[in-house]
C-alpha positions in Angstrom: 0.0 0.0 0.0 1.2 3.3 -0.8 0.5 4.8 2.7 0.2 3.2 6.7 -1.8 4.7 9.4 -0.4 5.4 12.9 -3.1 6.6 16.1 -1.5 9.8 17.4 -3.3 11.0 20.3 -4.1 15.0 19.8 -6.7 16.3 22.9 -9.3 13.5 23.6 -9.6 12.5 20.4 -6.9 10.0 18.7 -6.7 11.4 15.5 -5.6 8.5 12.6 -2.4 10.0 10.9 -1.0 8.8 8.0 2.5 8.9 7.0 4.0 8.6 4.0 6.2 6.8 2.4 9.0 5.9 -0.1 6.6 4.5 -2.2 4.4 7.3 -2.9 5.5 10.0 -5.1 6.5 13.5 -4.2 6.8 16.8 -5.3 10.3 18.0 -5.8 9.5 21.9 -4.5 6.9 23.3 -3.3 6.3 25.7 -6.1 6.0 22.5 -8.2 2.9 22.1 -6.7 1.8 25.3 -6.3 2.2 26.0 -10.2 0.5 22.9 -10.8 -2.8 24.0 -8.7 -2.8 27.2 -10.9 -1.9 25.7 -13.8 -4.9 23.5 -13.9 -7.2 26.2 -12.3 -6.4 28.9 -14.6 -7.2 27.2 -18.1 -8.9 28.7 -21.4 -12.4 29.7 -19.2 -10.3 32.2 -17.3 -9.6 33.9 -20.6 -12.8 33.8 -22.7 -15.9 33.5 -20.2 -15.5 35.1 -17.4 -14.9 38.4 -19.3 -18.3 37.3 -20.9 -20.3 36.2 -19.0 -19.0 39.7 -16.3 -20.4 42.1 -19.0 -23.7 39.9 -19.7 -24.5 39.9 -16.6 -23.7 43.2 -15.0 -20.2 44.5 -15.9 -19.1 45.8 -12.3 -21.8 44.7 -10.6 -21.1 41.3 -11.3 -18.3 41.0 -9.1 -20.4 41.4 -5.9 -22.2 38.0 -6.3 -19.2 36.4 -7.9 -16.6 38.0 -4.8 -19.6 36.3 -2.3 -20.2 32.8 -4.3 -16.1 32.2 -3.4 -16.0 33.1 -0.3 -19.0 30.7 0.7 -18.5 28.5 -2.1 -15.7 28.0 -4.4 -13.2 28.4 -2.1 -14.2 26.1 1.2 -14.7 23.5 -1.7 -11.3 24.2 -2.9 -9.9 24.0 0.3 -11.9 21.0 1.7 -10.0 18.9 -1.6 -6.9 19.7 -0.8 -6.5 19.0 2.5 -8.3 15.4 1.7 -5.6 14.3 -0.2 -3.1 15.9 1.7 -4.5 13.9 4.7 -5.3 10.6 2.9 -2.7 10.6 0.4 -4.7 8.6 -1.8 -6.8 9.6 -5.1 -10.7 10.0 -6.0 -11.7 6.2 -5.8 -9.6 4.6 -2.7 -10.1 7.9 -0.7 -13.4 6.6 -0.2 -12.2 3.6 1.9 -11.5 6.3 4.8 -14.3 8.4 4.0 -17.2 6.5 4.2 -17.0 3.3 1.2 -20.9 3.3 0.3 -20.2 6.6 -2.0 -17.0 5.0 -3.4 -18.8 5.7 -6.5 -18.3 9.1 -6.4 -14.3 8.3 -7.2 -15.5 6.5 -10.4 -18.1 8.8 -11.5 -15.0 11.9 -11.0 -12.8 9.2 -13.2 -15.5 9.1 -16.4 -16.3 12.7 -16.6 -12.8 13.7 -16.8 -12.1 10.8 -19.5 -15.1 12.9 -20.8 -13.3 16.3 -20.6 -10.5 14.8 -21.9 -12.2 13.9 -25.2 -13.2 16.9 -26.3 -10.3 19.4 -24.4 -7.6 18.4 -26.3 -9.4 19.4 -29.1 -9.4 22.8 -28.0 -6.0 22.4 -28.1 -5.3 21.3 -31.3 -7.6 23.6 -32.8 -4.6 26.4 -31.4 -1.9 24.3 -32.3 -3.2 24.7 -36.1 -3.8 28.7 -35.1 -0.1 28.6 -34.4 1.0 26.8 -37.3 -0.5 29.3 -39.5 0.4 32.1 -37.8 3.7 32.0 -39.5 3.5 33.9 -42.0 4.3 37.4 -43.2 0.0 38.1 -43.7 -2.0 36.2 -41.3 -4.4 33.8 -43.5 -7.6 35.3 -41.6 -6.7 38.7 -42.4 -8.3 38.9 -46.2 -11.0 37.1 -47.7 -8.9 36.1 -51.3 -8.5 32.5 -50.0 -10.3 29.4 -51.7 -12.2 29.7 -48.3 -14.1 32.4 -48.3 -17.6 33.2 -49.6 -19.0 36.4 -51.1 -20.5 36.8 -47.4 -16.7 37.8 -46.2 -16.7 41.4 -45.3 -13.3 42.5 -44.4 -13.4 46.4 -43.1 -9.9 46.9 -41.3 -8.6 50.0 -43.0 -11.4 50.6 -45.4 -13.9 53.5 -45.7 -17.7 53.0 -46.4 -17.7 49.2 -45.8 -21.3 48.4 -44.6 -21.5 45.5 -42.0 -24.9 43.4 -41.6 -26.1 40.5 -40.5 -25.3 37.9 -43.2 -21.6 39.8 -43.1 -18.8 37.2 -42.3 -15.2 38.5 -41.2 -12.7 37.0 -42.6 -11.1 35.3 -39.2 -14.8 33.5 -39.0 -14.6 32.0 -42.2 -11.1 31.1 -41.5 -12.3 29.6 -38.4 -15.4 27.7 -39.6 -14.5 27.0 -42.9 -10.6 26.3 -43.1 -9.5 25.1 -40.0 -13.4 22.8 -38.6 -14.8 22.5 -42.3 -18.5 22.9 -40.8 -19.9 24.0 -43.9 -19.4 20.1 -45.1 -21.4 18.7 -42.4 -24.6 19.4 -41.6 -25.0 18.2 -38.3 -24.9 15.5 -35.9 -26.2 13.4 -38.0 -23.5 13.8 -40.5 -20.4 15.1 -39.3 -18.1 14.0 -42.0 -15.0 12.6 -41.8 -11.6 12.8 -39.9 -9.8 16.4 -40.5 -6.0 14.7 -40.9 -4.6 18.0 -40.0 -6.3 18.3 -37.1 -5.6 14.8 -36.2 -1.6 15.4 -36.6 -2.1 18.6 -34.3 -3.8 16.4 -31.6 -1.3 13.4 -32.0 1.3 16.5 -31.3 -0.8 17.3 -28.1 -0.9 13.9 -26.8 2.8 13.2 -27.0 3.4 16.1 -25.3 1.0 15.3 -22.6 2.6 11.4 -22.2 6.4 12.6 -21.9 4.7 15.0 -19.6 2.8 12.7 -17.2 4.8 9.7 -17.9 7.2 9.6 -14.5 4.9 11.2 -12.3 5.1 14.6 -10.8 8.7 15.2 -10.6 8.7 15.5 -14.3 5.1 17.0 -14.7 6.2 19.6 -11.8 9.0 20.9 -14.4 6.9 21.0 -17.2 4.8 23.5 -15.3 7.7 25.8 -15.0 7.2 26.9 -18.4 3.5 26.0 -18.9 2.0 27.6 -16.1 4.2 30.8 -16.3 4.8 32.0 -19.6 0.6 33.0 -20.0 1.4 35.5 -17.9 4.0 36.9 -19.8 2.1 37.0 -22.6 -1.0 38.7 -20.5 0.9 41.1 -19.4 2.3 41.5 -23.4 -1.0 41.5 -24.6 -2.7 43.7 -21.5 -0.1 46.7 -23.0 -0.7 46.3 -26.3 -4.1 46.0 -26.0 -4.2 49.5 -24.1 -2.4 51.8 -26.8 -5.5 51.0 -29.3 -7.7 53.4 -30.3 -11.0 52.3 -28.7 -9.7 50.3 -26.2 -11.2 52.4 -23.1 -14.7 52.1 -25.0 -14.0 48.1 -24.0 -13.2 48.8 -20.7 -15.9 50.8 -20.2 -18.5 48.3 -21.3 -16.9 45.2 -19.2 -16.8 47.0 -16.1 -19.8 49.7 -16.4 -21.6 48.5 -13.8 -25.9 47.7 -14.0 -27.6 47.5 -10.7 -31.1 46.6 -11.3 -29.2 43.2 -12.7 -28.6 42.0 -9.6 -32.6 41.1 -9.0 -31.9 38.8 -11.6 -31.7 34.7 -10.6 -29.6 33.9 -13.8 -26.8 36.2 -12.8 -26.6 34.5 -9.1 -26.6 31.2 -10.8 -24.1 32.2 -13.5 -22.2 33.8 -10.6 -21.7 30.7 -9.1 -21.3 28.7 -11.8 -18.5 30.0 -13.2 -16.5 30.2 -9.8 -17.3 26.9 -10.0 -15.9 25.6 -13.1 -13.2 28.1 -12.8 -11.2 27.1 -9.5 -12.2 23.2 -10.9 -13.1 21.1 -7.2 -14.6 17.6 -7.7 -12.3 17.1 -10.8 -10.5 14.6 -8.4 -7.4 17.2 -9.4 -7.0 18.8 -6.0 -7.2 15.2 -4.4 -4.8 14.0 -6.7 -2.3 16.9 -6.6 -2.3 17.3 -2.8 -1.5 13.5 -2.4 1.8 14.3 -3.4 2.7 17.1 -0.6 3.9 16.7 3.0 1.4 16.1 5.7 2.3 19.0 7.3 2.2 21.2 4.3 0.3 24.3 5.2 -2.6 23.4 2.6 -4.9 26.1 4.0 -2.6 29.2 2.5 -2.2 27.3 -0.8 -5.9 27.4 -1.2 -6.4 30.7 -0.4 -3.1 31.8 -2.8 -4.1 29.9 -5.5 -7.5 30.9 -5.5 -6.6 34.7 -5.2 -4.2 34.2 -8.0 -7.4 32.3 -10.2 -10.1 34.6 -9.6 -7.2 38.3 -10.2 -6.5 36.1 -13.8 -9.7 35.7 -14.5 -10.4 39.7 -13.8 -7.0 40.9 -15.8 -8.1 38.7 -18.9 -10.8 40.7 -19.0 -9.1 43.6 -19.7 -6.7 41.8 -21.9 -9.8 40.8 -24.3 -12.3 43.9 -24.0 -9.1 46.5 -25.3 -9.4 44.5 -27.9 -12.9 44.5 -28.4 -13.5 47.9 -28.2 -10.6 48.4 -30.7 -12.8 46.2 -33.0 -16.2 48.5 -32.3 -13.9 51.7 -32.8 -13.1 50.1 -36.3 -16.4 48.5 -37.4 -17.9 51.9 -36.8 -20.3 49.8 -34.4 -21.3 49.5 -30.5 -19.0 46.9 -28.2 -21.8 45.2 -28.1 -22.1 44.2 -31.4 -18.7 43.1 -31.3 -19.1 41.0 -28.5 -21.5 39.0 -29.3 -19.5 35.9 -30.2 -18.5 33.8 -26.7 -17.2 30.4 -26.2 -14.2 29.2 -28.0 -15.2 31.7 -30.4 -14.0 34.6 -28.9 -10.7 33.4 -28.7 -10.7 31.7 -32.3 -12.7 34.5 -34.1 -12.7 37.9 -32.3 -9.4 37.8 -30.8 -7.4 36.4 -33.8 -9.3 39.0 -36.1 -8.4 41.9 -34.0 -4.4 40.7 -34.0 -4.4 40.3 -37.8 -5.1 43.9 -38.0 -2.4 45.4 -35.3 1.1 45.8 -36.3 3.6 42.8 -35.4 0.5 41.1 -36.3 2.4 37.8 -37.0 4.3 38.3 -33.5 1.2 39.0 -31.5 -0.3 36.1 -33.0 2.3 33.6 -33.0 2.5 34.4 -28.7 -1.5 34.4 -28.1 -1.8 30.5 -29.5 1.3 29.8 -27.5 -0.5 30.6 -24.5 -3.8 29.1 -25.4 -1.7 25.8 -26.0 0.2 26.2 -22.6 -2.9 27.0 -20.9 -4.6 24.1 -22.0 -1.9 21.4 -21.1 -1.6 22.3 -17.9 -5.7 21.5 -17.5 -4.9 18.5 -19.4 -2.2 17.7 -17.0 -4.2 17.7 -13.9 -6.9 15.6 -15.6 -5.2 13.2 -16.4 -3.2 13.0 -13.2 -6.8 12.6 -11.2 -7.7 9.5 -13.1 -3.9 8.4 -12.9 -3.6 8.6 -9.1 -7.3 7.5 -8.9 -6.2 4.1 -10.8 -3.3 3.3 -9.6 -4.2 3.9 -5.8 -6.6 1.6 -5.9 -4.6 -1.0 -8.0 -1.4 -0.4 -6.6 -0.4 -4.0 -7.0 -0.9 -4.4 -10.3 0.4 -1.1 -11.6 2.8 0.7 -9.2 5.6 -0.3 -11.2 3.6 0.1 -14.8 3.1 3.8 -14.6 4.7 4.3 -17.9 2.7 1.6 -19.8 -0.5 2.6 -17.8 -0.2 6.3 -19.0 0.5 5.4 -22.7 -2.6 2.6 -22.4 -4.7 6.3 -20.9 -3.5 8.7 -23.7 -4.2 6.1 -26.5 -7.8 5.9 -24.9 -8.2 9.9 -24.9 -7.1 10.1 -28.5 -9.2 7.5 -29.9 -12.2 9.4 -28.2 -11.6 12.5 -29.4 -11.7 11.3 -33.3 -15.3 12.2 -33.3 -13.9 15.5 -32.6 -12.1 16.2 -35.7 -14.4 15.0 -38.2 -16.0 17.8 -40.0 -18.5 18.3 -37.9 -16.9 18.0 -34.7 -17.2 21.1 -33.4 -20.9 20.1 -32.5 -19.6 16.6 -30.8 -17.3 19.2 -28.6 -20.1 21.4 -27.9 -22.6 18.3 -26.8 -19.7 16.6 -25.0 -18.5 20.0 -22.8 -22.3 20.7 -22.2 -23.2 17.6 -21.2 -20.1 15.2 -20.2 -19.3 18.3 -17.1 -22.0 20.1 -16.8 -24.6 19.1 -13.9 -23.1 15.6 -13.6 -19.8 17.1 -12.1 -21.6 19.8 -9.7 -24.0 16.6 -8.5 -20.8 14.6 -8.0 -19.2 17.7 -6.0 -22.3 18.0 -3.8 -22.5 14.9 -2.6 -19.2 14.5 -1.6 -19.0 17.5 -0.1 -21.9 16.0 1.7 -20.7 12.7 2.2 -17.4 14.5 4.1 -19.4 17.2 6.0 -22.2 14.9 7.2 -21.1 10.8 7.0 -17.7 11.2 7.8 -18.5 13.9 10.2 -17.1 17.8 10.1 -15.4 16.8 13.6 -13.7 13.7 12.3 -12.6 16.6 9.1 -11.5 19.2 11.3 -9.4 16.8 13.6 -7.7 15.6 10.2 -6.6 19.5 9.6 -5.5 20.3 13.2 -3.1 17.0 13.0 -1.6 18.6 9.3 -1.9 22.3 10.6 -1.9 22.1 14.3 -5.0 23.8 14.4 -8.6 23.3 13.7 -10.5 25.2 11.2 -12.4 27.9 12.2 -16.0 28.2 12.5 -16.5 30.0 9.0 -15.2 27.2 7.1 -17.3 24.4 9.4 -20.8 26.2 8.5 -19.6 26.6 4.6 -18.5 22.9 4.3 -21.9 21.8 6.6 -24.6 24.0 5.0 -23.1 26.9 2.7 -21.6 25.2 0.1 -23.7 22.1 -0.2 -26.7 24.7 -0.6 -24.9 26.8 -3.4 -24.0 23.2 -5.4 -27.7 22.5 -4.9 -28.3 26.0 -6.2 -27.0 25.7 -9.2 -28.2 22.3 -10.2 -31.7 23.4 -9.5 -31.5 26.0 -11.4 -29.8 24.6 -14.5 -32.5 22.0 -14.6 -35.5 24.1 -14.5 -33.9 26.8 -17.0 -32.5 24.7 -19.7 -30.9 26.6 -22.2 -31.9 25.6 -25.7 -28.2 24.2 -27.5 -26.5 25.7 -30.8 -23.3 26.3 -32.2 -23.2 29.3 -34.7 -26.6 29.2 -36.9 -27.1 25.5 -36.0 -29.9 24.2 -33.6 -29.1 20.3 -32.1 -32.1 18.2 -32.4 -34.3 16.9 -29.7 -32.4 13.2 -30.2 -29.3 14.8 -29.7 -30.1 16.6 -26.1 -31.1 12.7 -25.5 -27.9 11.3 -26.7 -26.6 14.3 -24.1 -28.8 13.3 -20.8 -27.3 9.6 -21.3 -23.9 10.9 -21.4 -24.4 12.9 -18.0 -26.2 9.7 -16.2 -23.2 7.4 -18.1 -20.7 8.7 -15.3 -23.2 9.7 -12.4 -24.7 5.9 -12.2 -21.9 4.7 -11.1 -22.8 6.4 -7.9 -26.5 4.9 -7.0 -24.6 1.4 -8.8 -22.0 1.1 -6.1 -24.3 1.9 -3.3 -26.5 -1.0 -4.3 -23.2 -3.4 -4.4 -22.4 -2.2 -1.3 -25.2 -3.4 0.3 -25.6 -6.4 -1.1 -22.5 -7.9 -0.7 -22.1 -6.3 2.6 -22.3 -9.0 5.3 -25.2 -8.9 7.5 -28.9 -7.7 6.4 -30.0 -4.8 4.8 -31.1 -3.4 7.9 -27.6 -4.0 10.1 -25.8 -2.4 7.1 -28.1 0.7 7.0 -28.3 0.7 11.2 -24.6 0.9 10.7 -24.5 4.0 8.3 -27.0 5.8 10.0 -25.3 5.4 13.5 -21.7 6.2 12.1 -23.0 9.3 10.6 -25.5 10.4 13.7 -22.2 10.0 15.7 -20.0 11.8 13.6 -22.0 14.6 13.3 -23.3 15.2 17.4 -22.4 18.9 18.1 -20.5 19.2 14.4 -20.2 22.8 14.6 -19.6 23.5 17.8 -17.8 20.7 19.7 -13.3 21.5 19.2 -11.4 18.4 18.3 
């Protein structure tokens, strides 16, 4: 086993501590693991929808339920992860076997949705990597619309007078986009997405190498490969963040993203998108955290690296937005239009149309280019990394027999799976596989994974039991703040969301394309295919649990009544 157990006695509780060693993995540095949290926190969402969905919802008064959905959400969530698999030193599945082992399902339900994200991610990816292929060149490709691409639609009004822009007006980065790099004109849907783009597959074979010599030894060589990964998009921010401030227009931008709209905060669906995107963006119940934390000391001070890296998330998130709405309002100061009309494309989009379109019109224009895909690539690997590290540590902490000293193989068997899921991806039509796969492979499945551990910690293996765990890391027990947020706060904001995501459903397109009804079912079974495994292991749990139905559920009941007697206000 990769860990032992040794009762230290700390006040009048003993208090189960585990210790590590040899056999376990560890982190070189600390800043290894520090840059590794970030790096898989701060990803492409940072960049494109927070600055979004901030001026949809709001501009400056956004930040007020967003600042209030961390601090009583995100961020006890955050730091409730880490210090689990600091303490248990184990990953998503076999952490269960200290938790409470009924919800073991939980670890394999985290396992499938990321082999989810992980299918359609990469893609991302790739589609950058081709971005940054053809961004060498003396004129960007997107910049005019005289390639056997475009249409008579293209409408290209960068230095020109009198150019009249309307609705059936493509610019020539969107044809680019749509046309060159995904093809989607050759497929009309779902139902026929075409084949394989071959250049898109060599860009994603790229990706995936990358990834393996990456993840292949563990985290001494993944904690070096963040170095460079997790860093350098902050270079280039802070590049872009300059630049983007000496064009004309670019305080009408800055303007509209932070020009803040009271009366929007009586609005529901900016609470829910408040919390939401805090959600996604600091990533808990991705079995990351878990896995990432396993690695440190047991007396690393795991309470300041979740509040760090969560200050250093959320400040990205709110500097990208400057980095993007320069640039926007540069675009409206040119189009002889309103920010908002330029900002009306979001998702991947922004980064793949809008962004790329307003570069291919600055000068160093190949330069500025060439260093934005670089750090949509970089910022994508290091989400990749921690992915694929969760189900790693997940698998191989529960097999440790079989494949302790098969890490290598294991990984290459992982990242052969992962690329032979994403082909669907890079047909001609796989822009709409992405789009069904990141709406409904995440979506609710992972927030009704993250709630119930959170409630399976909090309430089963009891807050006391939880805070005991911390003091015998920290040498002190958490505070009362954090007990209510893990007990009540945070479960109730999970459930929050997922109530509110299922009785406004949001009808599904991609550009002028609307998925079918068959398709949204196709998406449901997708959600459920990871989230059964939840409700299945429970039911093989008590059925091949010795004793009767009702010993085995006396026994849960009593363990969690115990654990949870004066939970708030009894010290460890």
């Amino acid at each position: 086993m990769p860990h032992q157990e040794q009762p230290i006695a700390r006040g009048p509780v003993p208090v189960p501590v585990i210790i590590q060693t040899d056999s376990r993995d560890k982190w070189s540095k600390k800043i290894d693991f520090l840059l590794s949290v970030i790096g898989f926190a701060v990803d492409l969402g940072n960049v494109w929808r927070f600055p979004y969905i901030c001026y949809q919802n709001g501009g400056g008064a956004f930040l007020i339920p967003y600042v209030l959905m961390a601090v009583f959400g995100g961020v006890p969530l955050f730091y409730m992860e880490l210090a689990l698999g600091q303490f248990h030193r184990t990953g998503a599945i076999s952490i269960w076997k200290h938790i409470c082992p009924i919800f073991k399902g939980i670890g394999f339900a985290i396992c499938v949705i990321a082999l989810y994200v992980s299918f359609y991610y990469n893609t991302i990816i790739a589609w950058a990597l081709f971005y940054f292929y053809s961004s060498f060149s003396s004129t960007l490709p997107w910049t005019s619309c005289d390639n056997a691409w475009n249409t008579e639609n293209c409408t290209n009004y960068f230095g020109k007078d009198n150019v009249t822009w309307t609705n059936y007006s493509r610019s020539p980065a969107e044809e680019f986009y749509t046309r060159n790099v995904l093809e989607l004109h050759e497929s009309s849907g779902l139902g026929n997405v075409g084949v394989i783009r071959w250049q898109l597959m060599l860009c994603l074979f790229l990706i995936f190498t990358i990834v393996y010599f990456s993840l292949w030894k563990g985290v001494k060589t993944s904690g070096k490969v963040v170095w460079v990964t997790a860093t350098l998009p902050y270079v280039v921010l802070f590049i872009l963040l300059i630049r983007g401030a000496t064009l004309p227009g670019a305080w009408r931008g800055v303007v509209f993203y932070l020009q803040p709209k009271w009366e929007k905060l009586q609005e529901t669906s900016v609470w829910v998108d408040a919390a939401a995107q805090i959600f996604f963006s600091l990533g808990p119940g991705f079995g990351v955290l878990l896995a990432l934390s396993s690695y440190n000391p047991f007396t690393n001070n795991c309470y300041r690296d979740a509040i760090v890296t969560s200050l250093v998330n959320c400040l990205t998130s709110f500097v990208s937005g400057f980095v993007i709405f320069t640039v926007l309002g540069y675009m409206a100061e040119q189009r002889h239009v309103s920010v908002e009309d330029v900002a009306k494309n979001k998702g991947p989009s922004l980064l793949f149309i809008t962004y790329p379109e307003a570069i291919a019109n600055m000068m160093g224009s190949t330069f500025f280019a060439i260093i934005f895909f670089v750090m949509m690539i970089t910022l994508g690997l290091d989400s990749t990394f921690g992915g694929l590290e969760a189900i790693i540590t997940a698998v191989m902490d529960e097999y440790p027999d079989v494949l302790t000293h098969r890490r290598e193989l294991f990984v290459l068997g992982l990242v052969v799976v992962c690329f032979l899921g994403s082909l669907s991806t890079l047909t001609k039509g796989g822009a709409y596989v992405v789009k069904l796969l990141e709406e409904f492979g995440v979506g609710s499945s992972i927030i009704a994974v993250v709630f119930l551990e959170a409630t399976a910690v909090s309430w089963f293996y009891g807050i006391n039991r939880f805070s005991n765990d911390i003091k015998a890391m920290l040498g002190y027990t958490p505070g009362l703040f954090w007990k209510v947020c893990w007990v009540a706060i945070s479960p109730a904001f999970l459930a929050y969301i997922i109530i509110s995501s299922l009785l406004n459903p949001s009808p599904l397109t991609l550009f002028d394309y609307r998925f079918p009804d068959w398709s949204i079912t196709v998406g449901y079974i997708i959600g459920i295919s990871s989230f059964m495994w939840i409700p299945i292991y429970m039911v093989y749990k008590l059925v091949w649990t010795p004793g009767s139905l009702k010993q085995v559920t006396h026994t849960v009941l009593r363990r969690w009544l115990g654990s949870n007697a004066g939970s708030l206000t009894s010290s460890p």
